[in-house]
N, C-alpha and C positions, 0 to 999 in steps of 0.2 A: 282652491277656492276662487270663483270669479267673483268681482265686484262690479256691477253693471248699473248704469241711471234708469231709473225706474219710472221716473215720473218730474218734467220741468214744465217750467212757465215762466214770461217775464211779461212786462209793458211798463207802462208810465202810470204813476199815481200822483195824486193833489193835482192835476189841470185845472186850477181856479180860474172860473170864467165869468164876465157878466156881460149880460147884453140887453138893451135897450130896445125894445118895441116900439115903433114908432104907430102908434093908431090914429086915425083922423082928429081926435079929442081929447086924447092923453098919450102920454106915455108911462109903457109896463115896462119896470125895473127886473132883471130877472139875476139869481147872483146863485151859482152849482160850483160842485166840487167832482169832477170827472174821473175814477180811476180803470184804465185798461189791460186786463191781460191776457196773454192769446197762448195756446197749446198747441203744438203741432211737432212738425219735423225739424226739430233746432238741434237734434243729439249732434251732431257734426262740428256744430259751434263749440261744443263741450268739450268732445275729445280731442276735435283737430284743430280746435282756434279758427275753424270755416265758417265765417257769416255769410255766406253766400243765399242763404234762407234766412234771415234777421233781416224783419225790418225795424230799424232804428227807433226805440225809444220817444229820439225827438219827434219823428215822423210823423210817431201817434199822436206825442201832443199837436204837432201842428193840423192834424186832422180832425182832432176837436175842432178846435178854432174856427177855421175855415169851414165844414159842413154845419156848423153852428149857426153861421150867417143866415143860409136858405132853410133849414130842416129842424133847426130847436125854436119852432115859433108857436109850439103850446104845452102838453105834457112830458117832463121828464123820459116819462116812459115811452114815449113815440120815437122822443130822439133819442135814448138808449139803444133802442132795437134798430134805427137806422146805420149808427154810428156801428153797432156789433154786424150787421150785416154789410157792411161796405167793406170789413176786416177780412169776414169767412169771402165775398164774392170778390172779390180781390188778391187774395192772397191764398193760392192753391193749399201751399204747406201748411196752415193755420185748419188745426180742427175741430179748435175751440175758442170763442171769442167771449169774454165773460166782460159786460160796462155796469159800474156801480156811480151811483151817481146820488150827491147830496145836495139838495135846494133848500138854502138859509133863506127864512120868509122878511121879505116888506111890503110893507104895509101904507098905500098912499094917507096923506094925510087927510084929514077933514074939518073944514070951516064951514061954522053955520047948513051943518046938514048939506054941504056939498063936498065931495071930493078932490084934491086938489090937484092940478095937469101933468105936474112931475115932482112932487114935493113927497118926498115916501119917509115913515118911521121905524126902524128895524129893534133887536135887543131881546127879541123871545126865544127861547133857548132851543124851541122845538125845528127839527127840521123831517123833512119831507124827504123819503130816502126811494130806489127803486136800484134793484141787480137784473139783470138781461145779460143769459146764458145762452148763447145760439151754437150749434154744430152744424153737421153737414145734413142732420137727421130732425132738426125742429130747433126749438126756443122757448126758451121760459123764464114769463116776467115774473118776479117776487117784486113787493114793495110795501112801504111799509112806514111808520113815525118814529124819531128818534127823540128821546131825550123830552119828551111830555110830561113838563111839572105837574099834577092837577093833585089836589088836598079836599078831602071834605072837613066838617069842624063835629060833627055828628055820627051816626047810623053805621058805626063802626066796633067792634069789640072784640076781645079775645079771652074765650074760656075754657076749662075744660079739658086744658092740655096735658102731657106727663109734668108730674113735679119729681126731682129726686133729689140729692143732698145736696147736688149744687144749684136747685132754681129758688131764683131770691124775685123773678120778676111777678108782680101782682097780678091776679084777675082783673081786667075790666069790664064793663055793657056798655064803654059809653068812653071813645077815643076821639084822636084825630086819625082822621086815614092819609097819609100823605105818599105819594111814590113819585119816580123819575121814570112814568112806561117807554119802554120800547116795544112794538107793534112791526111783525112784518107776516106779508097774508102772500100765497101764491092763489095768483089769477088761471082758473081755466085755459085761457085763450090768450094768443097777441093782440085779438080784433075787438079793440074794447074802448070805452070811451072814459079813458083813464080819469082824467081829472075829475068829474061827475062822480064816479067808483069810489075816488080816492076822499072825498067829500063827503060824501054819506056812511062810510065808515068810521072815518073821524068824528062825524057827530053820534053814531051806534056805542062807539067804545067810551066818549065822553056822557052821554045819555045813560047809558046802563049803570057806568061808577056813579053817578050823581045819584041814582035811583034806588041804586039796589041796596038791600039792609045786607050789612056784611058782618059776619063770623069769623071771617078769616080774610088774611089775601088769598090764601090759596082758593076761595069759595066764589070771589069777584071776577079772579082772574080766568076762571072757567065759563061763569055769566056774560063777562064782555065776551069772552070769545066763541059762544055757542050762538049769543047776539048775531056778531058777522057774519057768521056760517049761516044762520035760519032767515035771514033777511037780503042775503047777496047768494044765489045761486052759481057766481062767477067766480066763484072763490070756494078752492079746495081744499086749505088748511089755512091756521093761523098761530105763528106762535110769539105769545107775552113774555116781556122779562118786567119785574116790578117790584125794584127794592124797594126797603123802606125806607122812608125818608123819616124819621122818628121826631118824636115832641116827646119828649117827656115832662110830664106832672112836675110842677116845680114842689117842694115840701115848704108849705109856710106857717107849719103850725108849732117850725122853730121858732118863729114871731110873733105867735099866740093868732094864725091869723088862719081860716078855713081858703083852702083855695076848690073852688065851687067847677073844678074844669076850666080853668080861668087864663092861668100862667104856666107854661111851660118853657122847658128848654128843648130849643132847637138843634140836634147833633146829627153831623155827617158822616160818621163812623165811631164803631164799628154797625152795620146794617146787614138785618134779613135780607136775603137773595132769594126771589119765589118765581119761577119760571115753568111754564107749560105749552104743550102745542096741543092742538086740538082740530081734528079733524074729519072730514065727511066720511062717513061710513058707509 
């Protein structure tokens, strides 16, 4: 019997970075979570304890850092694909350079319908995510929303389903829809004008929940994402995750009291798990 390594990888994760745009009239606050890992010709390190191909961990973070200065001064995704291509043109023995990268949003303040110079408000759970996977042979950006609260109060139900000896949950026409989506869509190209992209799909997949009469999540989760598809040509699949974030009907007619869709409770487990990719054919 041989036992052989099949497949490694290492780099650096959590580089938490923030940096400060200086524009003539304001200052953009910008605040990522960096993580690096690279593929290549490291078996040596493994069996012989030979770093002689390792480049150091720290090295990467400190390369965040530093090409951060000139080259992360607009979309995630631009300086993703710099940072992944400075790795592969750099570093022969690396054959695979994968950057994921997470942008926590702030948000400058506003007085009297103006914006304020450097006063920014943060606290929303959603973030702004992008992966840039480059080889010797291309690249490819994914990117996508993380952790997007969004609820309707309406235009939501579930009927119709199997019952068997153990279902005690009721029909409804008429819920709350609540979920925590996560959203990540692979781009055609590198040569794209991400931010722009990244914007008008966030408003498509907020647009469509808000709109669309829903039967199920599984029925939404296909609507948002046939949305993106028929409206972004730059974009070759998309795939949802979107638990449910559940309200349950409170019972108040222990109180002699009708609750009209009115009260409910709010529970964070246990929750539906509804997940699908959806893609250009």
């Amino acid at each position: 019997m041989k036992i052989t390594l099949t497949k490694n990888a290492y780099g650096k994760n959590a580089v938490n970075l923030s940096k400060i745009i200086r524009h003539p009239d304001y200052h953009e606050f910008r605040q990522i979570s960096v993580n690096v890992s690279l593929e290549g010709d490291f078996e040596t390190a493994h069996t012989l304890g030979d770093n002689a191909n390792i480049l150091p961990t720290d090295t990467q973070k400190n390369t965040v850092y530093a090409l951060a200065k000139d080259h992360f001064t607009d979309s995630i995704e631009n300086f993703g694909l710099y940072l992944a291509n400075h790795f592969i043109a750099n570093n022969p023995q690396v054959s695979q350079a994968t950057v994921d990268i997470v942008e926590y949003p702030w948000t400058r303040m506003t007085f009297d319908g103006e914006a304020h110079h450097h006063a920014y408000v943060g606290g929303s759970s959603e973030k702004h995510t992008t992966s840039i996977r480059q080889t010797t042979n291309g690249v490819t950006v994914v990117s996508g929303i993380k952790d997007l609260l969004i609820l309707k109060t309406t235009d939501s139900g579930f009927e119709g389903y199997i019952k068997d000896q153990y279902t005690t949950l009721k029909e409804t026409a008429d819920r709350i829809f609540a979920t925590q989506c996560e959203a990540t869509w692979t781009y055609t190209t590198p040569d794209l004008e991400f931010t722009a992209l990244f914007t008008r799909i966030r408003k498509i997949l907020l647009k469509t929940f808000a709109h669309h009469k829903s039967l199920s999540v599984q029925q939404t989760l296909l609507t948002m994402g046939k949305a993106v598809l028929e409206e972004n040509p730059d974009v070759s699949e998309i795939s949802l995750k979107m638990p449910n974030k559940h309200h349950i009907l409170f019972n108040l007619e222990q109180f002699g009291m009708e609750n009209k869709n009115e009260i409910f409770i709010a529970t964070d487990e246990p929750y539906g798990y509804i997940t699908g990719t959806i893609t250009r054919t």
